[in-house]
N, C-alpha and C positions, 0 to 999 in steps of 0.2 A: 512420545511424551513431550518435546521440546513444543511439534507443533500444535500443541492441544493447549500445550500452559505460555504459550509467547504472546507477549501484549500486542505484537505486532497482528499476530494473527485475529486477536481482541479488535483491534481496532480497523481490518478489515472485515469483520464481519458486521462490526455496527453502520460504518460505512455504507455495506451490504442491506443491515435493513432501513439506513436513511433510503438507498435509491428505491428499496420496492415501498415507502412509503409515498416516494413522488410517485409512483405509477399506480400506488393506491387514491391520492389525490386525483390524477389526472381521469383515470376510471369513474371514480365519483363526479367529474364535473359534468359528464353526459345525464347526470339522474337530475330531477328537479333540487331546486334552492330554494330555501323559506327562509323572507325575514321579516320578523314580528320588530316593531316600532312602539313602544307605551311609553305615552306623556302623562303630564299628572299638572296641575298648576291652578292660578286662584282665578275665578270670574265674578263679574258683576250678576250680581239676581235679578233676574226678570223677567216679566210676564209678557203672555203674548202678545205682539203687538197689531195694533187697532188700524182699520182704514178710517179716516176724515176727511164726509163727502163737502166737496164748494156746491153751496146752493144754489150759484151762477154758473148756467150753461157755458160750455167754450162755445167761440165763433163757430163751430163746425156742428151744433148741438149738443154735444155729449157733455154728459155730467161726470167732472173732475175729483179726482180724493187724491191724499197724501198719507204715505203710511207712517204712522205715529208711536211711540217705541214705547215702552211701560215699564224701562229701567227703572229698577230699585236701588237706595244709597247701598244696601249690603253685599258684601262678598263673600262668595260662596267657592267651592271647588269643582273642577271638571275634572274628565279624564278618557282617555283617548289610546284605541289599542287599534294599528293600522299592520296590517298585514300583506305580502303578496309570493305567493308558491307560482315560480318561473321554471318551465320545461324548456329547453333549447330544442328549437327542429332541425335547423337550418344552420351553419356558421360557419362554410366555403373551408372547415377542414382546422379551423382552430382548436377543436376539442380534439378530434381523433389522431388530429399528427404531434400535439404533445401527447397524446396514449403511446404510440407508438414512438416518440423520443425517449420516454418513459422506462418502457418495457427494455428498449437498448442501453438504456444507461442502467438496469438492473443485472442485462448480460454483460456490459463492460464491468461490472462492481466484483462479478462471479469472478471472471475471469483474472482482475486483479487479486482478489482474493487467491486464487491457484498463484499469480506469481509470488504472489508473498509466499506463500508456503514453499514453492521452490527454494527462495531465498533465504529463508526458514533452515532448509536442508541443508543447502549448500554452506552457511557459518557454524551448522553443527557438524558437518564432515571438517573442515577449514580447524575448528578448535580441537576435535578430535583426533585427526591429525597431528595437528601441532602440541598437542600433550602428548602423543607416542613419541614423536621422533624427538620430543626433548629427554624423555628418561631415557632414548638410547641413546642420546648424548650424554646423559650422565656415566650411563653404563661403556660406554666407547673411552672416557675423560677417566674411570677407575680402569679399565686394561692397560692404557697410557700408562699411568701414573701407574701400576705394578710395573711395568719391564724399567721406566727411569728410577723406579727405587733399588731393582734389582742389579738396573745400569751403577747406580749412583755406591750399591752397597759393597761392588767388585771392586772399582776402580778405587774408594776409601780400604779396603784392604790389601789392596798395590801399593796405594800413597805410604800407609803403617808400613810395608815392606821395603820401602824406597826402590821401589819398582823403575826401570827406565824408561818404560813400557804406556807409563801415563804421566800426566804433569796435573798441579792444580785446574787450569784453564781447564782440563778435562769435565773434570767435578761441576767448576762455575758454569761452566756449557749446559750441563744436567739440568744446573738447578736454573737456568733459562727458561729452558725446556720445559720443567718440573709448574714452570709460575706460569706460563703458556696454557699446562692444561687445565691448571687450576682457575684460570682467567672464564679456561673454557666449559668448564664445570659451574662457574658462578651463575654464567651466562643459561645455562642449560637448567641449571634448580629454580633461575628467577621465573624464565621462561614455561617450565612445567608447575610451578604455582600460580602464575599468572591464567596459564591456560587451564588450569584445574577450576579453578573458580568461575573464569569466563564459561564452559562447559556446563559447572554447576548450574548456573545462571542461568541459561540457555536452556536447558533440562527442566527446569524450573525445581530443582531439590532444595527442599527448607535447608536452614542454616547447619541445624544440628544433624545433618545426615550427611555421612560420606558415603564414594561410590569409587569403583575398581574398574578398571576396561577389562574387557573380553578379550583384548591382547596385549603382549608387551613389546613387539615390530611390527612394523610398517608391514601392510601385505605387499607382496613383488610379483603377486598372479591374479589383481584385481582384474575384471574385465570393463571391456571399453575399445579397445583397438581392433576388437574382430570382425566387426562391419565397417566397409569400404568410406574413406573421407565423405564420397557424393550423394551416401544415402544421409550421416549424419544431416548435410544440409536440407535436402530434401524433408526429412522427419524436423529439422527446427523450423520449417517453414509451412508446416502442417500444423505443426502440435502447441507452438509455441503461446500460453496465456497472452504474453504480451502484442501479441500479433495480433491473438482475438478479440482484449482488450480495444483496439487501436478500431479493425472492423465495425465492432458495436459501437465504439464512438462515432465512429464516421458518419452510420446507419443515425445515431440520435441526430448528430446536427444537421443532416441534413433532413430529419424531419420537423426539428427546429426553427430553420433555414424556410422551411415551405408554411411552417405555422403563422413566422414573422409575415411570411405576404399573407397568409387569409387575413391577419390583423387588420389590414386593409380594405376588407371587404367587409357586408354586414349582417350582422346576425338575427336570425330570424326568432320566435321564439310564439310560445303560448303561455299565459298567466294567468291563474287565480287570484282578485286583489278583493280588497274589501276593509271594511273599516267599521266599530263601534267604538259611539264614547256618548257620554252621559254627564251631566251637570242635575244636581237634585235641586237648584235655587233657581233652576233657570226653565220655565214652561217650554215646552218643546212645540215647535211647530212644524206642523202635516203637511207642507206644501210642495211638492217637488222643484218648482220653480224657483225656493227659494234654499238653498244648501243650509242647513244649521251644522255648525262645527260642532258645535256641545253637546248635541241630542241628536243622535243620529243612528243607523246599523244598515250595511248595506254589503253585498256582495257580489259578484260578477265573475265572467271569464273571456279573455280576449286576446287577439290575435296583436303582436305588436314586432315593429323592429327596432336594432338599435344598431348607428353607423356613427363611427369615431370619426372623426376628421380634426388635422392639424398641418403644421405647417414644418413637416420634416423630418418631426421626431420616428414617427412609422417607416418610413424610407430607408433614414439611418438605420432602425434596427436592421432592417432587412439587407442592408448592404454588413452588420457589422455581422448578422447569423448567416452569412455566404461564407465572410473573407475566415470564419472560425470554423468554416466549412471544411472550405477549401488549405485552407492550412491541418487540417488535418492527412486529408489525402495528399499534402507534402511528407509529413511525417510518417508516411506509411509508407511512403516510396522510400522516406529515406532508412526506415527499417529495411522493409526486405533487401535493400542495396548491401547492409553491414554486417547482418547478421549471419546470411554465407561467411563472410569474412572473417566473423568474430566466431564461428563453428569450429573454421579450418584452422584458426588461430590455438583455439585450445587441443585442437585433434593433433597440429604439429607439436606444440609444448608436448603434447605428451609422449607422440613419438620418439622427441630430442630427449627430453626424460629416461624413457625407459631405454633407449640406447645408453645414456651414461649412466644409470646407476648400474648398469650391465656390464660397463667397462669398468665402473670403480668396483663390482664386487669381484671381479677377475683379481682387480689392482690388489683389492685387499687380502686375496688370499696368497698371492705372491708377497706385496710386504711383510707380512705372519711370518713365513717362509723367509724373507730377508732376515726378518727380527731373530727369529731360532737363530741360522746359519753365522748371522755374526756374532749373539753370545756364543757360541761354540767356535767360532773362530777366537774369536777373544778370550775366551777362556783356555784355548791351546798354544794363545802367543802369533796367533797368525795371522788378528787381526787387529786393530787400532778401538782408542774406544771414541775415535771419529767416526768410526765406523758403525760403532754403538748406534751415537748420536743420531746419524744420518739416516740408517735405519729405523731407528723408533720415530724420529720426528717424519719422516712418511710413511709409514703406517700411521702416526695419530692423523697428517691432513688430509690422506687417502681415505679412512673410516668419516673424516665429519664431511669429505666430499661426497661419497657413498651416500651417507644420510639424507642430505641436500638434495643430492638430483633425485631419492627415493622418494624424498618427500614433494619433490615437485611434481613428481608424478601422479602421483597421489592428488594432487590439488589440480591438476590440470586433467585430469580425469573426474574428477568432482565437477571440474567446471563445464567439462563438454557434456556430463551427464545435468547437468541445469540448462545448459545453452539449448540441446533440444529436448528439454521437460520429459526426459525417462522417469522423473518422480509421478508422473500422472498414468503409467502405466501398472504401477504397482507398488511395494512399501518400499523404501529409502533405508 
């Protein structure tokens, strides 16, 4: 649900269809291009124009004319529709290697797309999470707060008795204690409505819908740690979007890279041109020798090329689609270098995690065990209500440590499940 209705994911897949639209463009530039040109505007009327022979030989014998024009004062209108449909033969690799930059920056777009959906996963475990282990913070903050009422209600029935057994300090110690868990209870409801709503959100559930988890703890037998640290790295260096991502980039710029040099070189081509246009004020004349712009219809096909020349600017590109090259395959070295790194990193957190939450839930069920032993010491006279005190205040830091490292675990399992993309194996 989360990744179906997330904008994020919205907005990699438009992403997605921007890139297969350049690779739709780049595909269409190998097919011919037509472009039609219509003029329209006013001319002079006039009739065909006349030769006027000189009646005097030139020196050489031949008889001289002058051609004499038969403009009219009136103005009339022409109009003129020039066309030419260009096939490319030839062009040292301009067309096919942005096809082929193309088609790679389509696979990088995919591939980004998979990371976001990891990313996707991994803030809705991250809120999901952190809404459990906050109600069992609330739930851990009311067991508290029973034994210091139960503390607080003993020793107020000592004091009524002028017990010797306790003193006021005793009481104000509780109600420390008492403001402690309630400090830690604020902290725990702000928390579990904050994350209630971030989850909401996340999920994409309208306003008016509430929604219950499938649990009320943290699990403690989630799996993750049962294949060895060196395969996690191994599979994040296989599997990982972002890697594949980085590959296809590489693959685009450096077809980029080699497009920038054919630019340098020239393109060969075949073209259909041709042109009609018409003036109804102006007689048309039949001479081939003489071109009429106005009156005219003609068509052809011809072999042509065309070669750019400048003074730099083509170079530059070509030095500037290398160095965004080759900066790429830096950043790909500098991936594979961190992300071992950043595997073992999350594979140890969780390690250290589940060892301590392992040791606080030992701790917890021995202070439980402290908790009974000294009200019943204390309720026999045998023991102090320091004793109380000391007891219930660890058991409560032991229960919110407990939760802590449970919940790191939890998150540092989520992250080594993202680190190497076990979301692309199957559902999350």
């Amino acid at each position: 649900m989360a990744v179906e209705s997330s904008p994020r994911m919205g907005e990699a897949e438009k992403e997605l269809i921007a890139a297969e639209s350049d690779l739709g463009q780049a595909k269409a530039g190998q097919l011919p291009q037509l472009d039609l040109v219509g003029t329209a505007g006013p001319a002079e009327d006039a009739d065909r124009p006349f030769v006027q022979i000189s009646p005097v030989p030139s020196p050489e014998g031949f008889l001289t004319g002058r051609l004499r024009d038969r403009d009219k004062d009136d103005i009339g209108v022409f109009g003129r529709l020039d066309f030419a449909l260009v096939q490319p033969l030839f062009t040292f690799g301009k067309i096919s290697k942005r096809k082929q930059a193309a088609l790679h920056g389509v696979q990088a777009q995919r591939a980004a797309k998979e990371n976001t959906r990891g990313e996707v996963i991994l803030n809705v475990k991250e809120l999901y999470y952190g809404l459990i282990v906050a109600q069992q913070g609330k739930g851990a903050a009311d067991d508290a707060e029973g034994f210091v009422r139960d503390a607080k209600a003993r020793i107020q029935r000592l004091l009524e008795l002028k017990s010797p057994s306790v003193e006021e300090t005793d009481l104000y110690r509780m109600e420390v204690l008492e403001s402690q868990i309630n400090q830690f209870r604020a902290k725990a409801e702000s928390g579990a409505k904050v994350a209630y709503l971030a989850l909401k959100k996340a999920v994409g559930l309208p306003e008016d819908r509430d929604f219950r988890l499938d649990r009320s703890e943290l699990p403690k037998d989630t799996p993750g740690l049962e294949v060895v640290q060196e395969s996690y790295v191994m599979q994040a260096l296989e599997r990982r979007p972002d890697l594949e991502q980085l590959r296809a980039g590489i693959a685009a710029k450096q077809s980029l890279y080699e497009a920038a040099k054919a630019d340098l070189y020239p393109s060969v081509f075949v073209a259909a041109i041709g042109s009609v246009a018409g003036a109804p004020g102006r007689e048309r004349l039949d001479i081939s020798y003489f071109p009429d712009e106005f009156n005219h219809a003609y068509a052809g096909v011809v072999l042509g090329s065309q070669w750019h020349f400048d003074f730099g600017i083509g170079s530059n590109r070509v030095k500037k689609a290398r160095a965004e090259y080759e900066k790429l395959l830096h950043t790909k070295e500098y991936a594979e270098r961190n992300i071992p790194v950043q595997v073992v990193k999350h594979y140890q957190d969780a390690v250290e995690a589940k060892a301590s939450f392992e040791a606080y839930e030992k701790g917890a069920t021995a202070a439980r065990k402290w908790v009974v032993s000294a009200f019943a010491d204390f309720d026999f006279g045998l023991g102090t209500a320091r004793d109380l005190f000391d007891a219930i205040d660890r058991y409560g830091k032991n229960q919110g440590e407990y939760l802590l490292a449970l919940y790191q675990y939890n998150i540092a399992l989520a992250k080594l499940s993202n680190a190497v993309a076990e979301y692309r194996s199957g559902p999350q």
